[in-house]
C-alpha positions as CSV (number, residue, x, y, z in Angstrom):
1,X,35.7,236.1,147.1
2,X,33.7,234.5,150.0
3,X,33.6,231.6,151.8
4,X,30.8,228.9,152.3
5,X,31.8,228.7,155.8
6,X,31.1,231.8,157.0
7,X,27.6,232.7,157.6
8,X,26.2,236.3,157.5
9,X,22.7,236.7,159.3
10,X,20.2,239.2,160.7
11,X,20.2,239.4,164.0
12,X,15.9,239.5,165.3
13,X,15.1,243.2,166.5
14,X,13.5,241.9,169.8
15,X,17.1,240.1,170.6
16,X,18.9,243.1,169.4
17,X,17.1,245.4,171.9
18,X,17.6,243.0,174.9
19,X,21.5,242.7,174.0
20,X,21.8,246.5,174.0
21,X,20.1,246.9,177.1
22,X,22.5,244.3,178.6
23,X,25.5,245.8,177.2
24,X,24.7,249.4,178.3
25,X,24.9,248.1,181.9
26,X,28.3,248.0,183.7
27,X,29.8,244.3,183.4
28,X,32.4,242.1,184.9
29,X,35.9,242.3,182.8
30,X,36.2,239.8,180.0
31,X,39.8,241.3,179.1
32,X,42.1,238.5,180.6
33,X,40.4,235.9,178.6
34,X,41.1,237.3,175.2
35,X,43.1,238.2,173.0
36,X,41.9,241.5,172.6
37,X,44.0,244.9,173.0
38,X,40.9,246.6,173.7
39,X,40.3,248.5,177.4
40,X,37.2,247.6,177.9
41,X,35.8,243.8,177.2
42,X,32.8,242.1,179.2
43,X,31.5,239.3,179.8
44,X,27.8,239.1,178.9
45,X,26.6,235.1,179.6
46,X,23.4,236.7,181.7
47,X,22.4,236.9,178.1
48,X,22.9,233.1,176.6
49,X,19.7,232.3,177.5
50,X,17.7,234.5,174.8
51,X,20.4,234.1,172.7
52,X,21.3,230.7,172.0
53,X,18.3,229.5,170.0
54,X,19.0,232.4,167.7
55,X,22.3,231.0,166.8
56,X,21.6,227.7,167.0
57,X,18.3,228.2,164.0
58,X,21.0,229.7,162.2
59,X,23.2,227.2,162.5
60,X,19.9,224.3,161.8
61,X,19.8,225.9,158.3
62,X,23.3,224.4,157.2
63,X,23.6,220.9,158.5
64,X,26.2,219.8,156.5
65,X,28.7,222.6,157.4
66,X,28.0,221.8,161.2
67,X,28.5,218.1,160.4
68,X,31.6,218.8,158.7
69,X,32.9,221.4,161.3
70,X,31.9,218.9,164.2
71,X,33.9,215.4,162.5
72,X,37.3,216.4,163.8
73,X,36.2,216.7,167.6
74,X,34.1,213.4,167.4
75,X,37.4,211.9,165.7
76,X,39.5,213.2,168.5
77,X,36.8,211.3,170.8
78,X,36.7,208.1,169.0
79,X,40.5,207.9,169.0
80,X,40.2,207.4,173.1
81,X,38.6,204.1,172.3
82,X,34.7,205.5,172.5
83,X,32.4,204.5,169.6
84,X,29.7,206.7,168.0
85,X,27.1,204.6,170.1
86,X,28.2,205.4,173.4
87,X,28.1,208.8,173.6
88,X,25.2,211.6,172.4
89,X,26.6,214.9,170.5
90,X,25.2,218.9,171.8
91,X,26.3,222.2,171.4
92,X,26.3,224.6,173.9
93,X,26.6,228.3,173.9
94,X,29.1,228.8,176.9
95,X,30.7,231.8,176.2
96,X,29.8,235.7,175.7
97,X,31.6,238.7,175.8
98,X,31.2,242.3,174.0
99,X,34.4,244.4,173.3
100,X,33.9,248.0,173.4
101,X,36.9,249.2,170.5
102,X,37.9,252.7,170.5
103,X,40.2,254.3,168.1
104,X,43.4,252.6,167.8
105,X,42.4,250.0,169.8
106,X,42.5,246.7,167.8
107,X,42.3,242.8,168.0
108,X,45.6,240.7,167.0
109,X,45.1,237.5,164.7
110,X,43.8,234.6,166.9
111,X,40.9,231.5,166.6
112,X,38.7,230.9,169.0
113,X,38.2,227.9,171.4
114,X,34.6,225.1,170.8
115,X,33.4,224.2,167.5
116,X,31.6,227.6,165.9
117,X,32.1,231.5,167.3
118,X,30.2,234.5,166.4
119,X,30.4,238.0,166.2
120,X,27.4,240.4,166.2
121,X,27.1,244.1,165.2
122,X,25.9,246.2,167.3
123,X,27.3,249.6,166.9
124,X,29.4,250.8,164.6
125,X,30.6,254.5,164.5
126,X,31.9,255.2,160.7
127,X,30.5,254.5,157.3
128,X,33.7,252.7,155.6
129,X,34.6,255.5,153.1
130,X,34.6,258.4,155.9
131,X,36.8,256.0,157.3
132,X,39.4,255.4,155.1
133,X,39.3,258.7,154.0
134,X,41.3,259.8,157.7
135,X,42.6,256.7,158.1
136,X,47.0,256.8,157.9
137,X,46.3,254.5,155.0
138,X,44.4,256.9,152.6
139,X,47.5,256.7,150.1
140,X,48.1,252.9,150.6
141,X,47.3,250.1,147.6
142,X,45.8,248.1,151.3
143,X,43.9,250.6,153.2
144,X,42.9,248.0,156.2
145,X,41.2,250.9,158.8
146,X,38.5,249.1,160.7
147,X,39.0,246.0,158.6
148,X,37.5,242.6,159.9
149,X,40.0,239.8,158.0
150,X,39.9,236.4,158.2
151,X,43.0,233.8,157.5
152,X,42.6,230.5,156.8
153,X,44.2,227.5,155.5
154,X,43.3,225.9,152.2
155,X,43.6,228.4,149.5
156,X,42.3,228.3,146.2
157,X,45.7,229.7,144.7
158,X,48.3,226.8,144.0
159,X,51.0,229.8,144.9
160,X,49.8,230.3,148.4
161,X,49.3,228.6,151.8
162,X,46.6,230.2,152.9
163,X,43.5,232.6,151.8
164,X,42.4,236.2,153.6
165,X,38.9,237.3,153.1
166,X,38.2,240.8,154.2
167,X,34.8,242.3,155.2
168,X,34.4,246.5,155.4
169,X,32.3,246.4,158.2
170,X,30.7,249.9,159.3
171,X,27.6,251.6,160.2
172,X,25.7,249.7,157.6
173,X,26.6,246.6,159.0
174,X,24.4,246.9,162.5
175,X,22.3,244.3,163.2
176,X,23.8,241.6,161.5
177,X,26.5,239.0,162.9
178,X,28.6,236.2,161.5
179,X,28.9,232.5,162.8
180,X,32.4,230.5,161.3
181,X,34.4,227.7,162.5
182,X,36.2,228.6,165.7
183,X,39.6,227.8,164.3
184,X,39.7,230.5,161.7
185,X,42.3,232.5,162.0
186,X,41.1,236.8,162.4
187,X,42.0,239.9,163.5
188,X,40.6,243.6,163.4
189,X,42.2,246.6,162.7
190,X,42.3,249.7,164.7
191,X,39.7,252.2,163.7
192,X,40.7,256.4,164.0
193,X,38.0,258.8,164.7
194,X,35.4,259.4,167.6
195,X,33.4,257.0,169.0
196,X,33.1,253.6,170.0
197,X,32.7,250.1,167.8
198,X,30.5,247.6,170.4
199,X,30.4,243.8,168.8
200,X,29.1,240.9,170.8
201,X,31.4,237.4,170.0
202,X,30.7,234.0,171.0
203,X,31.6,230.2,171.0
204,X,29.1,226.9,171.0
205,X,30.8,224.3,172.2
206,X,30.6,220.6,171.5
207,X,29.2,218.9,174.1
208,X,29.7,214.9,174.5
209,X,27.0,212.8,177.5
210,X,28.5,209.5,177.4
């Protein structure tokens, strides 16, 4: 199962570099404006400005998704008596943090704030099947060690309220990130072994000049 909404990309080797350079350094705590249960989150928006055009030419590629993500907010504006003619619609990058996960450490089910959010690869220290070969789920029909899930609304099952779509992300998966609608619903799970799972996560917000 996948979902149109949900982008997967590659993230450009030069931008890559300069976002591991950055991260390596010794930032300002991020942790008491997430959700995360993770020790050690930073924020990171000394790196927006080589970063934003990257998302945004990702985004440029699927117009209609951003024009259907975008209608709600412009909705909300309208309803306070503003018509499409008096006001100019931006996004803005305006929020960047990296979460350094250990083992154990995991992020509860939440949604982001803005219109789109990202997360990027950067490190990952297990290939999926080491993984859930140690994992306390090895026996389990659901084996969700290290799992990246999202939850949304909408499902294509008349006997549900919802859909999950899962993604095994692991070693193979540096290098690439994900941009999806900031109000879908995800989580991580905790991850067991050594070392330590580094992702970059973002939000473009919609910006209105009236």
């Amino acid at each position: 199962m996948s979902n149109p909404n949900i982008i997967k990309f590659s993230i450009p080797p030069d931008i890559y570099f300069k976002l591991m350079e950055e991260i390596n350094k010794k930032n300002e705590s991020h942790s008491n404006k997430l959700a995360g249960n993770i020790r050690r989150q930073e924020n990171i928006n000394q790196c927006i400005p080589f970063l934003e055009n990257v998302i945004y030419d990702v985004l440029n590629k699927f117009p209609e998704l951003v024009e259907n993500t975008s209608k709600r907010f412009y909705q909300s504006i309208s309803t306070r008596n503003l018509k499409n003619n008096e006001h100019t619609r931006t996004m803005c990058l305006d929020a960047l943090w990296v979460n350094h996960q250990k083992q154990y450490e995991f992020n509860p089910l939440h949604h982001h704030d803005g219109l789109f959010s990202f997360i990027l690869f950067m490190k990952i220290p297990y290939l999926m099947k080491e993984l859930r070969d140690i994992s306390p789920g090895t026996d389990s029909n659901l084996n969700s060690s290290g799992r990246l899930q999202f939850v949304y609304a909408g499902s294509s099952h008349p006997e549900k309220m919802y859909d999950m779509l899962n993604y095994d992300v692991d070693k193979n998966w540096e290098g690439t990130g994900l941009i999806f609608p900031s109000s879908f619903l995800h989580l991580v799970y905790p991850f067991y072994g050594e070392g330590v799972r580094i992702t970059v996560s973002g939000n473009i917000y919609a910006m209105v000049n009236i």
